[in-house]
Structure formats: C-alpha cells, structure tokens
N, C-alpha and C positions, 0 to 999 in steps of 0.2 A: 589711720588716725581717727580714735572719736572724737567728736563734738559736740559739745553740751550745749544745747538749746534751751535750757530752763534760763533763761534771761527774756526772753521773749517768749507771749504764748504762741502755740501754734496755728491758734484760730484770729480771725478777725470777726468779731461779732456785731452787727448790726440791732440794736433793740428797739424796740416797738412797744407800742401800748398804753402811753400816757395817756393820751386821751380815754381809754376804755377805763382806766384804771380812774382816773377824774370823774368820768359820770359815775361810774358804778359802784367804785370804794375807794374813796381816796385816801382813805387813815389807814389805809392794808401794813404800811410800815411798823404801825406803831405796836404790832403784834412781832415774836423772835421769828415765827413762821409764813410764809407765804398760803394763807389757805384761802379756798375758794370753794364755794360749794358746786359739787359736780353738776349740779340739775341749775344753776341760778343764768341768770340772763349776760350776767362777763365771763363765767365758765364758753358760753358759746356762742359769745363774740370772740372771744381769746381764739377757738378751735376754728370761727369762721375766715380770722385773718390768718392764721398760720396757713390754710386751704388757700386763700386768695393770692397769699406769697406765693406757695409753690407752683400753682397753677399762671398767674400772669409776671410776677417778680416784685422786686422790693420797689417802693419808691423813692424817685426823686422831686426835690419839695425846693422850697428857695425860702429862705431868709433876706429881710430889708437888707437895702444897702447899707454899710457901714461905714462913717465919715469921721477921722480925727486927722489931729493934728501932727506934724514932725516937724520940729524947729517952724521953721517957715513958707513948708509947704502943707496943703491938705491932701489928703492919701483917701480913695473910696476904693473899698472892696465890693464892689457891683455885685445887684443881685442876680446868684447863677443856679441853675438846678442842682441838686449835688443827694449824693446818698452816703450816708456818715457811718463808721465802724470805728471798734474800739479793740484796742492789743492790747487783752491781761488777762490773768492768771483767771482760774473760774471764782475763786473762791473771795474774788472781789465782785462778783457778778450785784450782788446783793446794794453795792452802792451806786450802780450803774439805773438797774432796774428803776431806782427810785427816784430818777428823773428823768429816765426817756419810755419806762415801759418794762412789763418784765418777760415778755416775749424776744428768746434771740436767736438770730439765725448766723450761724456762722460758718464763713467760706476760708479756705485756704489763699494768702497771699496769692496766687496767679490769678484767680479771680479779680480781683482788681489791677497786677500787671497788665492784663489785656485789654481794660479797658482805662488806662491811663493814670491807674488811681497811683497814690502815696498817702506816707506819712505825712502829716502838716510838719509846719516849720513853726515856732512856736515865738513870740515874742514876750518883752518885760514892758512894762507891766500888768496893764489893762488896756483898753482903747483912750485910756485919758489920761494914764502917768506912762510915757514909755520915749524911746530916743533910739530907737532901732535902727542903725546904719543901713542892715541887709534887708531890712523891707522897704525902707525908703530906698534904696538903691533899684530894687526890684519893680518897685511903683513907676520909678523915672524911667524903666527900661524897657518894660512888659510888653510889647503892642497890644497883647492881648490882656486886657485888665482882668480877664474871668480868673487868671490862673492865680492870684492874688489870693482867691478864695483856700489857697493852700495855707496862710497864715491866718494863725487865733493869735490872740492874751493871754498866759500862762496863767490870767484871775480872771473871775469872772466881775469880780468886786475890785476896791481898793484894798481890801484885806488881802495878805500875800499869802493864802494860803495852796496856792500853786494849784487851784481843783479842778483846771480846764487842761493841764499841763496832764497831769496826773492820768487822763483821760488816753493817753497815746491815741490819738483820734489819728484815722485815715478817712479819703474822702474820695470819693469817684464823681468828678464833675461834669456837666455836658457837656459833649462835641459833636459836630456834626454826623462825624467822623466814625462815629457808634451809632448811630442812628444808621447811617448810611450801611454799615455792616451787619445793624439788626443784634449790634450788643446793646443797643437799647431802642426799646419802642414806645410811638407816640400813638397813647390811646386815645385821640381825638382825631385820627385817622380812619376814616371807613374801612379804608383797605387791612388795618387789622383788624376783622371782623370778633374773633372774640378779647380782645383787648378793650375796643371798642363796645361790647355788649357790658362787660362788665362794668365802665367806663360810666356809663348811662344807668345803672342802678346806684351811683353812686349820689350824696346828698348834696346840695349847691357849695357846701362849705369844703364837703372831700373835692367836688372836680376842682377848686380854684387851689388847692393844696395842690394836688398831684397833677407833675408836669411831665414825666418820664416814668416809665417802667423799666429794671434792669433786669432779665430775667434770669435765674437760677442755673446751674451748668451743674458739671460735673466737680465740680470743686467743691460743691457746698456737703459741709462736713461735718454738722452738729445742730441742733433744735435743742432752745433750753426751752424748755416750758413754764409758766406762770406758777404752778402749782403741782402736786404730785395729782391731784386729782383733774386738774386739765389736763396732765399728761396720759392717765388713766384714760379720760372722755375722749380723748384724741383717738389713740390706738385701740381703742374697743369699739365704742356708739359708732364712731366716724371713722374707723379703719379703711374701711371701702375708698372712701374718695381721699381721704390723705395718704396711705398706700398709693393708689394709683397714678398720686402727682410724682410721689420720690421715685416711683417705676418708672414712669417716663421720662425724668429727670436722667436716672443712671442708667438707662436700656439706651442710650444713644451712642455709639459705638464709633461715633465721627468726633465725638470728641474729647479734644486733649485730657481731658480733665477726667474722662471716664478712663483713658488708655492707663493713664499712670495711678490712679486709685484702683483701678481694676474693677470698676462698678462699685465699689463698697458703699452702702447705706450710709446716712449720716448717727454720729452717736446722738441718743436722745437721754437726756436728763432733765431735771427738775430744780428749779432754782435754789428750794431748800437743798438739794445734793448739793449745791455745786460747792459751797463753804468747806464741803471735805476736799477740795483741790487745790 
C-alpha cells in the first residue's frame, strides 16, 4: 500500500541568520531574489556559520519567561533552552527566512525523536485573548514546567492571522538527560575542549545567547543556502572545511541515522530554488 506524504514535508528545518542578515542587509527582502555578493563580508559570515553548525551543532538559546492569564489562574512558561524547527514545503522557505534567517539546516524527524523533541501544541489566541482548557489543564499538572515550552499562540498579534500556527514549529528542549548522553553539549565545559574553544572566540552577546550545542548526526539531510552565490562560495573557496565537516558527519558508521540513509550527503540548494518546490 502507497502513502502519500505530500501533506507534511519531509525535512524539519531549523533557520539561522537574522542577526547577519540585520547588520549586513536588512532590506535583502525587498528585492524578488535573494542575492548576495560572493566576495562581501555576510556572503562569509553566512559560509562561516554554516561551518560552525556542522562542526560544533545548532544552538540552544532561551527566550523570556512568558506570563498570562487563564480565567483565574496565571500560567508561565519558564525560560528553557530550546532549538526551533519548522515543517513545510520548500517553496515557503522564502517567508520563513525573513524572520529567522535565510540559512537552513535541515534534519529528518528522528533527529529530534531521540532527543525528545515534538511538534508544539498550539493555542487561541495570543498570550492575551485565549481560554485554553488543555494548557491550563497542563500548567496545573506538569511538575515539570519546562515542558510547557511545547505550547505557542496561533498569533503573534491580536490580529488572527494565524502566522505563528502557520509555522508547524517543532522544538527540542533541554534535558539533563541529553546532556548526559552527549545529544547535547555544554560549551562552557573545559572538558569539551573544542566546543569550549569555539565557545571563547565568541562575542559577550553570542556566549550569554548560547546555552547548549545539539550536534548534527546522521539525519541531517538538507543545507538551504542564503543565496545561489553563498552556495557557490560554500562548495568552491571553502569546499575543504565544509566537506570535511559533512564527511565526518556521515563516515560514522555507529550511527542510526547513517545505517538507514546509507551515508547519503545532505541535498544542497539555494533559497531562490526552493520556490520551485
């Protein structure tokens, strides 16, 4: 029996790059195309964090606490580490980029099975019109209040335009429990010496951001690139060391994720492609 999976993509993509994209070109939208000059200074920042990704892993970051109301209790969803993915089609990639980044790395669902992730649960209607049974119920029961961090607001506004729903966000949040098993590492740890080195080149604003590293497996199965000429500058100038990282990424023969892809590279494209998907 076939089954048709075009309802859901097959990638979960995490994107990156707002910040590069804010000092260096922030009106890059206002153009139909994503360009970028190959020689300019966000062409290789763009090529230096896609290296830094494969080499140490994606980050986990924390957001303020969040406090509203339900009837007549208050609900906070405490701040936790978490590292954020998105389930759609490519060819929406374009509206995604334009508020988190337009660098995206994307892993196969087991990738975050094993490290406890999910789809969030989504609520009506924002943090400050809503009457949600099953999150108030979940708030009253949780011991653990981190897991909370699994529900958003279907708006990010009062306007119901449903744009945070839209988003099918997944989230992988800290546990000890991955730390412990080294599905995720704390670069503020000597004993990860180069997690730790990379850690210490970083700007006082980057170390108070980054709280966790998840590192990359065998599951990861797709690099959209910023631009067709980041992608160029990636696989030509900087072939050597960004090859090298997906080499040792899928030369690892212990794991899951390499046994059932069979090592295969991840697909590379470019954001202006992706609209053909």
């Amino acid at each position: 029996m076939s089954t048709d999976y075009a309802i859901h993509s097959d990638f979960l993509v995490h994107w990156t790059g707002k910040d590069l994209d804010t000092q260096y070109d922030s009106n890059w939208d206002a153009s139909e195309k994503s360009a970028i000059d190959r020689e300019s200074s966000l062409s290789r920042a763009y090529v230096d964090r896609l290296h830094n990704i494969l080499k140490y892993g994606l980050w986990l970051t924390e957001e303020p606490e969040i406090r509203f109301p339900i009837g007549d209790k208050q609900i906070a969803i405490p701040s936790t580490p978490k590292v954020c993915f998105t389930e759609l089609k490519l060819s929406e990639s374009r509206t995604h980029a334009k508020r988190y980044g337009r660098l995206g790395i994307g892993v196969k669902r087991p990738y975050l099975f094993n490290r406890f992730g999910r789809p969030l649960a989504y609520f009506g209607f924002n943090v400050d019109i809503q009457n949600d049974l099953f999150l108030k119920a979940c708030a009253n029961d949780f011991k653990d209040k981190s897991l909370l961090n699994f529900f958003k607001p279907m708006n990010s506004g009062k306007t119901l335009n449903y744009d945070l729903y839209g988003e099918s966000e997944w989230r992988i949040l800290f546990f000890q429990e991955l730390l412990d098993k080294r599905l995720l590492i704390d670069p503020r740890d000597d004993k990860n010496a180069d997690e730790c080195a990379f850690f210490n080149t970083l700007s006082a604003s980057e170390q108070a951001r980054l709280k966790y590293l998840a590192p990359l497996d065998g599951w990861c199965a797709l690099i959209i690139y910023p631009s067709l000429s980041v992608k160029n500058k990636a696989q030509q100038e900087d072939s050597a060391r960004i090859r090298a990282e997906i080499a040792r990424i899928k030369s690892n023969q212990r794991d899951h994720g390499n046994k059932v892809e069979g090592g295969n590279w991840p697909m590379e494209i470019d954001l202006d492609a992706c609209r053909n998907f």
